[in-house]
N, C-alpha and C positions, 0 to 999 in steps of 0.2 A: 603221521606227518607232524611234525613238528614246529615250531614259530622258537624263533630267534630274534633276537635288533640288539642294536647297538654294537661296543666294541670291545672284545674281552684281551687279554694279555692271553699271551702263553700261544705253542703249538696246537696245531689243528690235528688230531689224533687219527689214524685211521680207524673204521668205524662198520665200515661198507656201507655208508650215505650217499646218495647224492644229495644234493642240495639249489635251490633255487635262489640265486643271493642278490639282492642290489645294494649298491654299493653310491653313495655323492659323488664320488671321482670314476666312477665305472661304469656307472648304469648295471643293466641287470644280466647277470652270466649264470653261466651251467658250472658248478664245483661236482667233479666227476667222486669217483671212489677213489681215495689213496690207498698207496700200499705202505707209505712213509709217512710221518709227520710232515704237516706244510706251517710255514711258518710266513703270514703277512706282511710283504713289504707296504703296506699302504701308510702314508704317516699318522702317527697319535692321535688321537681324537675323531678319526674317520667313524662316519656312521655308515651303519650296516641294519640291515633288516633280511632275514631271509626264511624258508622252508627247509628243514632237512626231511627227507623221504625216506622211510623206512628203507633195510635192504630187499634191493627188488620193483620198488614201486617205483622209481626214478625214470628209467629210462620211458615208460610209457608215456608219461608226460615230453620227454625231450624229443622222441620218436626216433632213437636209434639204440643199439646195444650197448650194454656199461662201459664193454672192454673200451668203447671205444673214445670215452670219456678218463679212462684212467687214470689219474696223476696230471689231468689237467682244468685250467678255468678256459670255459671259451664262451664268450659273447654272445646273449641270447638271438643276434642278425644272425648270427656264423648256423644254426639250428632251425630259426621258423624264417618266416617273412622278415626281409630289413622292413617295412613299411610295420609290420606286427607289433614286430619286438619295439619300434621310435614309440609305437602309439601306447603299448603299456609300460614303457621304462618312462612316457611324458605323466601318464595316469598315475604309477607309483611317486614318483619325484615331487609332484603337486599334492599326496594325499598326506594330512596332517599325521598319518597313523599309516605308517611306510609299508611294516608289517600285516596290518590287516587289510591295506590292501593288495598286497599278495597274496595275501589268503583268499580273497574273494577271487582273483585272476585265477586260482588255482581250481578252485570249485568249481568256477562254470566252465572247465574245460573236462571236470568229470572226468579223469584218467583213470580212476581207482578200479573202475570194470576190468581194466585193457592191461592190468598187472597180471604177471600168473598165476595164478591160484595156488600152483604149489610150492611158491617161494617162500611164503612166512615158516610153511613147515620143516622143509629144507632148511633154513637159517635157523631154526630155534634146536632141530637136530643134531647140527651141527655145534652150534653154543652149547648146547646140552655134552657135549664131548661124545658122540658116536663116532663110531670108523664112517667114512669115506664110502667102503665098499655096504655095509651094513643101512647105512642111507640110499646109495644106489640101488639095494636090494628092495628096502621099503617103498620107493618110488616104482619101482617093476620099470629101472632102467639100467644099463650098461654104466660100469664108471666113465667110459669116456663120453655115453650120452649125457650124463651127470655134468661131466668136468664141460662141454658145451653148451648144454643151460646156466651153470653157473654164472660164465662168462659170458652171455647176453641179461641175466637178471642180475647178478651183483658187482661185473666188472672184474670177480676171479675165477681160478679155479676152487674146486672144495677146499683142499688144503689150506688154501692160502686165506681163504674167507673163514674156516676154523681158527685156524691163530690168531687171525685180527680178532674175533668173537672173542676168544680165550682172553686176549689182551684187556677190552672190554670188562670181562667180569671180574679181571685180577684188579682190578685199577675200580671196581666197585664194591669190591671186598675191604680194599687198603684202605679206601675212601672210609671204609665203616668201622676203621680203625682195628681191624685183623693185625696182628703180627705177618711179617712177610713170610717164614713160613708156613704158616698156615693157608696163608694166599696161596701162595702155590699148590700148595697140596690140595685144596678146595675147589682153584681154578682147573685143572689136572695138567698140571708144569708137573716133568719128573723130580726136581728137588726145585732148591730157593735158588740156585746158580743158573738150573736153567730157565728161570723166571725173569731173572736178574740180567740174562744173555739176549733174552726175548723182547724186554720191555727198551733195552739199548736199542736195538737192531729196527723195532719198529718207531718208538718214540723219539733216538737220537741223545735220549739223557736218560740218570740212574732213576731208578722207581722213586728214591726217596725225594730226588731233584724234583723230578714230575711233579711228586705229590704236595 
């Protein structure tokens, strides 16, 4: 889990997070898992405080499956109690430290039991760049039972949660000042183009833009 505030520039990267966000003009919502860059229309200077959840540990706090959070924001009423959600976006909004106290709302609902166990493994297996079938196999499940866990713990199927990962660690490679090809080849992209094809199609701009 993670702590966030304030208001940064640039797109919002897929990641496979959810996230827990309040916002001065919004109150406080559910930011699901993208498959695409999101980009905030909220005006300049908006404050923001929020949680990102590891992949996987999200939905048990929200109480439903990632998928079905996808590529959306929805309003913390839309998820718990409208009476819940007034009485902790009233608690957030009045606490001098927006962020920590989100972090306390989040603690005493102790979600972190009710994730599943086999999601951190799953996800670093996958970042790690395994096949698909070869993690299905380590788990002692079927790739289709695979590809429907994913999609209740990170919002995708393997695949698709592999590449956003892959994109992740190319985009922390570059960060560390790697040459792009070496990024690729490190990230395991087949060459620099197909990195270069990857990082459009998720991010919406060239790697060098991004970075």
């Amino acid at each position: 889990m993670d702590e966030d505030s304030g208001c940064r520039g640039g797109p919002l990267l897929p990641d496979g997070c959810t996230d827990l966000i309040w916002g001065e003009d919004t109150g406080l919502f559910a930011a699901g898992p993208d498959t695409t860059a999101h980009l905030s229309d909220s005006p300049p200077g908006t404050r923001y405080a929020g949680l990102r959840f590891a992949p996987g540990v999200g939905p048990a706090l929200f109480g439903l499956p990632a998928h079905e959070l996808r590529d959306r924001r929805v309003p913390l009423d839309a998820l718990w109690s409208g009476a819940e959600a007034r009485r902790l976006t009233e608690r957030v909004t009045a606490a001098a430290d927006p962020a920590a106290a989100l972090e306390s709302l989040v603690l005493a609902r102790d979600v972190r039991h009710a994730a599943p166990p086999w999601g951190p493994g799953i996800a670093a297996s996958l970042a790690a760049g395994a096949r698909v079938g070869t993690v299905a196999e380590d788990t002692g499940l079927s790739e289709r039972q695979l590809h429907r866990r994913c999609l209740d713990a990170f919002g995708y199927g393997p695949k698709t949660l592999a590449r956003i990962l892959r994109l992740q660690r190319a985009l922390e490679l570059a960060r560390n000042g790697h040459a792009f090809a070496e990024v690729a080849v490190r990230a395991g992209y087949a060459d620099q183009a197909h990195l270069a094809r990857d990082v459009r199609a998720l991010a919406g701009v060239p790697l060098g833009e991004l970075l």
